[in-house]
N, C-alpha and C positions, 0 to 999 in steps of 0.2 A: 368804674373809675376811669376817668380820662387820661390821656398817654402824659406821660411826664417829660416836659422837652428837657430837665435840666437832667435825666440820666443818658440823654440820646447825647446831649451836648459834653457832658462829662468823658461819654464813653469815646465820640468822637475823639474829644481832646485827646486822649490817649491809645488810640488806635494811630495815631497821626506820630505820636512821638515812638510809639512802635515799630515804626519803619525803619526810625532811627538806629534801632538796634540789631536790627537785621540786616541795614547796610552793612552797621560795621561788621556785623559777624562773617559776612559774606565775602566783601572787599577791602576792608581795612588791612594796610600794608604788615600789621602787625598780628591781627587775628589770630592767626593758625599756629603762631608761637608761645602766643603771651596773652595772660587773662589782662582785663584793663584794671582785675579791681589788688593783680598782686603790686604792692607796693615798693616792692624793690626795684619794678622796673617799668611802672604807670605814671603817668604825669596828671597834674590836678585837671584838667580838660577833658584826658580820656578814662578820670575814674569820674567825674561827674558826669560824662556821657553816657557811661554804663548805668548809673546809679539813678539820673531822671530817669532812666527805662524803664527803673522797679514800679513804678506805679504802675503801668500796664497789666500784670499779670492779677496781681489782687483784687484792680480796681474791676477788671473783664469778668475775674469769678465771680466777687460779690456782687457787682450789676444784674450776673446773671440767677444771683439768689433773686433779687429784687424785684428782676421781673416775675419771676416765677411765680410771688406772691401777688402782684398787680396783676398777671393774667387771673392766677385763681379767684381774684375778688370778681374779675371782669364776669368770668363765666361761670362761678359759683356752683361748679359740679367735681365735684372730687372724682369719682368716677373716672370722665371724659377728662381731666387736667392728668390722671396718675399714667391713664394709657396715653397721651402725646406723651409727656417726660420720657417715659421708659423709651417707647420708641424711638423719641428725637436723642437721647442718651446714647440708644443703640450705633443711630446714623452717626455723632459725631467721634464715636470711637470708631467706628469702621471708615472714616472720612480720614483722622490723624494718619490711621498706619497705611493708606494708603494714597489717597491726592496729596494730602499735605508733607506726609516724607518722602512723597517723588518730589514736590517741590522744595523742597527742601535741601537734597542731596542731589537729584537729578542722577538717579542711580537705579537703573532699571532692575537689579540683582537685589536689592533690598537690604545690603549689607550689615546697615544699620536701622534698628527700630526702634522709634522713640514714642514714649510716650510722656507725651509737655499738657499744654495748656486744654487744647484743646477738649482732647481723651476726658484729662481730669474733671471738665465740667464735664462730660458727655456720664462718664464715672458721676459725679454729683447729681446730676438727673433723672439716674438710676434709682438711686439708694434714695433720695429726696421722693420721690414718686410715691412709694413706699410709705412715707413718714406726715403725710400731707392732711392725717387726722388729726396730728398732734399741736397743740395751741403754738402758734407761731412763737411766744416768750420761751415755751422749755425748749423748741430749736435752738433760740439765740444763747439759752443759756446754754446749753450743750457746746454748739459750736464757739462759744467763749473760752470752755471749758478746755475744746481741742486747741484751740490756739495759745492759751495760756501754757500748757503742762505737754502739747507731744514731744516737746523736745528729752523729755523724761524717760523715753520709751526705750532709748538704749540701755538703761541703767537697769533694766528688769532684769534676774537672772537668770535667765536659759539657758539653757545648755545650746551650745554654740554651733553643731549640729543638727539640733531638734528640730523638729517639725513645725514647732508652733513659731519657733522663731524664724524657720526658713518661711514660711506661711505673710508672719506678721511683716517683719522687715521691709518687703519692698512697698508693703502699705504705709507706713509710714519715714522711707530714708531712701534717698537714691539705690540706686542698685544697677546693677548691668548681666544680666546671663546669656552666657556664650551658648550658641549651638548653632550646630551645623556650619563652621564658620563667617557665624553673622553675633549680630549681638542685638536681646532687647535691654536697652535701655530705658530705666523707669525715673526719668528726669525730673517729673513733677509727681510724688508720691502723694496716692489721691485724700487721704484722710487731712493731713493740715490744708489742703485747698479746702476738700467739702464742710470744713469748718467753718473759712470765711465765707463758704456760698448757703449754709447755716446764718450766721449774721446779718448777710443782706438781707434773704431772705425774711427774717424776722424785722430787718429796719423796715421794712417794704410799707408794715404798717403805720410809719411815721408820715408816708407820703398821702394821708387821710387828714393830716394837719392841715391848718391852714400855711398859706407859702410864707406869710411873715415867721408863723412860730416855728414852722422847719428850720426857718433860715435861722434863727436863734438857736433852736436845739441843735441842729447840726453844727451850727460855729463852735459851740462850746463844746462840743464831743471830738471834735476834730482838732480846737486847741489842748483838750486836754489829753487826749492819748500821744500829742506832741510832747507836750510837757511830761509826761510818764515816760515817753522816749527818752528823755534828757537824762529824768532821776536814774531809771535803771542801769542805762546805760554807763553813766558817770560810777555809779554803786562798783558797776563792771563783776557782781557776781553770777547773777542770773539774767535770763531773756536772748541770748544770743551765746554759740557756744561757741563764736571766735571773739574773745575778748579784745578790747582794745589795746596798745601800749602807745608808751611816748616813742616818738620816731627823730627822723634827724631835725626836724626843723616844727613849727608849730602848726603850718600846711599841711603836713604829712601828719602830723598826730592827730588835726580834725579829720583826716582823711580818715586814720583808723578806728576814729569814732562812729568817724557815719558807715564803715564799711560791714555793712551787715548780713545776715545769712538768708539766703533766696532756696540754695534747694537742703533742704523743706524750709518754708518761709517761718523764721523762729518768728519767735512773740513780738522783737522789737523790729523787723522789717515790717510784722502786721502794724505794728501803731504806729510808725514810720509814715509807710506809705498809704494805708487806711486814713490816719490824720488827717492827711495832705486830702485825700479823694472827698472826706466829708465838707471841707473846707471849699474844695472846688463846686460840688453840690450846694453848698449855702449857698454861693455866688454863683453860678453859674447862669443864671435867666439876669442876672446884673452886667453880663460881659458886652461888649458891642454887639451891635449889628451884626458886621461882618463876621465877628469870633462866630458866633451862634449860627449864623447862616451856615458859611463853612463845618463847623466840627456835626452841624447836623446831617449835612450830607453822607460824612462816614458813619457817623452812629446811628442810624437807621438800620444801614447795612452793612454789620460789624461782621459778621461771616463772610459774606462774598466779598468787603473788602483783603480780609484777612489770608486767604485762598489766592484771591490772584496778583496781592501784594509779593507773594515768596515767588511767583513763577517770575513777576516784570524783574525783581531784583535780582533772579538766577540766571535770564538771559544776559541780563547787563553784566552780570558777572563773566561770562564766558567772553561777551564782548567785548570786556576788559584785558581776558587771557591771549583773546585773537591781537589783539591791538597793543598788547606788551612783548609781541614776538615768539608766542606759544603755537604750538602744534598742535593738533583734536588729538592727537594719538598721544601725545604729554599729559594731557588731563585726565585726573584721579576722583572715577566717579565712587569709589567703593572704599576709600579710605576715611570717609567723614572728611573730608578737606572743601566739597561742595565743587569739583572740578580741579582747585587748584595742583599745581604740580605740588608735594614734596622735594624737599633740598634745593628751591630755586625762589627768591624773593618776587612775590607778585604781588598786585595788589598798590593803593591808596593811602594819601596824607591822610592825617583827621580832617583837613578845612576842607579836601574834594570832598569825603564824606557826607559831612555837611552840604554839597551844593548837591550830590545824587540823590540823598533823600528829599530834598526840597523838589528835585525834578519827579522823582518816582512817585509821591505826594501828591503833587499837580497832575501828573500822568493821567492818575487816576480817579481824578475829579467828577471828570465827565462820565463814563462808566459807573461810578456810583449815583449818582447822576440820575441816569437814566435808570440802575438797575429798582433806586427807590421808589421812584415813578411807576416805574413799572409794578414791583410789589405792592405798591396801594393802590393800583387801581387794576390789577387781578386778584382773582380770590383762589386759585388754582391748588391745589394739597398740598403739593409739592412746596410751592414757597413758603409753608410755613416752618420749612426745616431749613433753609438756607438765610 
């Protein structure tokens, strides 16, 4: 089966708008005080900056279901496909807790550990490896299954110190455990992700259609998990376990509709931002020239963009600290603040935000650029994990 430009293009696209959320989290004058999505003290620009981000984290896992079944059709060895996953699973958990949250923190002490996106698919690749006998439809129904109902998983009665719930929990709910004076945080708890990497996974077999009848099946599946977004949502009893209310003004009440639950991704952020990505897939070989050109460049190379995107935005961050009147010996690498001091205002408007990421973006044009060129025209082992 031949490569699908409209996932490279997709994933592009939001690999692009990813950066956007890493500026701000990084340099936004307000970051280290204030979520953008609490409503008491966000404005409609910087809870929509947060909230276009959410497509990146779903749309990364499920692409990466998706490939996973387009390789296997490629190379039609279950075997030789279960040992790269496991492997390549292996590399990208060992890849998170350590390139990625040095770039991240830039905190040689490791204060902080996280375990996000990455891990989670690396976790997905694992366990998927494994399951690569089973008819693609009962994954997707499985992984339907987990996306409809983890949210349920608190409600089970355990006893509160038990095993099976200290066990279960951080698999399915944020968590944080201290030791040694550091902490792992489990930011992206792997089972509601390897659900949507379940789904791609199983769509993967749609992309055997023809491109017209995708594009139709895909429209409709993307407007209509929109539209089930609206219903539940509106219902307001189930699919998200931060319910909406009315706020001061009609701006702020759509805000608290659309403000939906990311860690663990409830049901109504999956058909939220799922929606949105099957819609961009319908369309995606329909967009310009230029669109496609461009978001191909990143999607090719969604990992080594993703790696040396955090390190250009962490120096600019310091270069920010230097150039606001900061001292090296003022900067706080082991507080999770990413350099910035504590009890002193640093940091960017939302509108510079915007124009850093557009530079950080362009930055790295050329470097992806070249590193895709480069991957398609070496065959070397190594590239096939980066």
């Amino acid at each position: 089966m031949k490569r699908q430009p409209s996932i490279d293009i997709v994933r592009g696209i939001v690999m692009i708008i990813m950066a956007l959320d890493h500026v701000r989290d990084l340099m936004h004058v307000d970051s280290i005080t204030q979520s953008p999505t609490d409503l008491s003290t966000t404005s409609p620009l910087l809870f929509f900056t947060r909230f276009i981000t959410h497509l990146c984290a779903p749309t990364f896992v499920f692409l990466a279901g998706t490939s996973v079944y387009l390789s296997l059709q490629n190379k039609n060895n279950v075997a030789e496909m279960r040992a790269f996953l496991f492997k390549r699973g292996l590399w990208l958990i060992l890849l998170e807790f350590t390139i990625i949250n040095f770039g991240l923190f830039f905190d040689i002490g490791f204060h902080s550990i996280l375990f996000e996106v990455i891990a989670a698919i690396g976790f997905g690749f694992i366990i998927l490896s494994l399951l690569l006998k089973i008819r693609s439809q009962t994954l997707g129904i499985i992984g339907i299954f987990i996306i409809v109902f983890h949210n349920l998983t608190p409600l089970i009665p355990f006893a509160e110190n038990s095993v099976i719930k200290t066990v279960l929990a951080p698999l399915f709910s944020p968590v944080v455990f201290p030791f040694s004076g550091r902490a792992f945080i489990m930011g992206y708890p792997p089972i509601p992700w390897f659900g949507i990497m379940l789904v791609g996974f199983a769509t993967g077999k749609f992309f055997e259609l023809s491109d017209e009848k995708r594009k139709k099946l895909f429209t409709k599946i993307g407007l209509s998990a929109l539209v089930l977004f609206v219903i539940l949502r509106f219902v307001n009893i189930y699919g998200d376990p931060a319910l909406w209310t009315t706020q001061k003004d009609v701006v702020f009440t759509f805000l608290s509709f659309m403000n939906v639950t990311k860690y663990p991704p409830s049901l109504l952020f999956c058909l939220v931002t799922l929606g949105i990505m099957f819609l961009l897939l319908a369309f995606a070989e329909r967009f310009s020239n230029g669109i496609q050109k461009v978001a191909l460049v990143y999607g090719k190379v969604p990992l080594f963009y993703f790696v040396v995107h955090f390190y250009v935005i962490h120096i600019l961050t310091l270069i920010m600290l230097f150039a606001q009147g900061f001292n090296f010996s003022q900067f706080e690498f082991a507080t999770g603040t990413f350099g910035r001091p504590k009890g002193f205002e640093s940091g960017f408007p939302l509108w510079t935000i915007y124009l850093i990421w557009i530079f950080v973006v362009t930055l790295l044009y050329k470097p992806c650029l070249w590193f895709g060129k480069y991957k398609a025209e070496n065959k070397n082992w190594w590239l096939k994990y980066i």
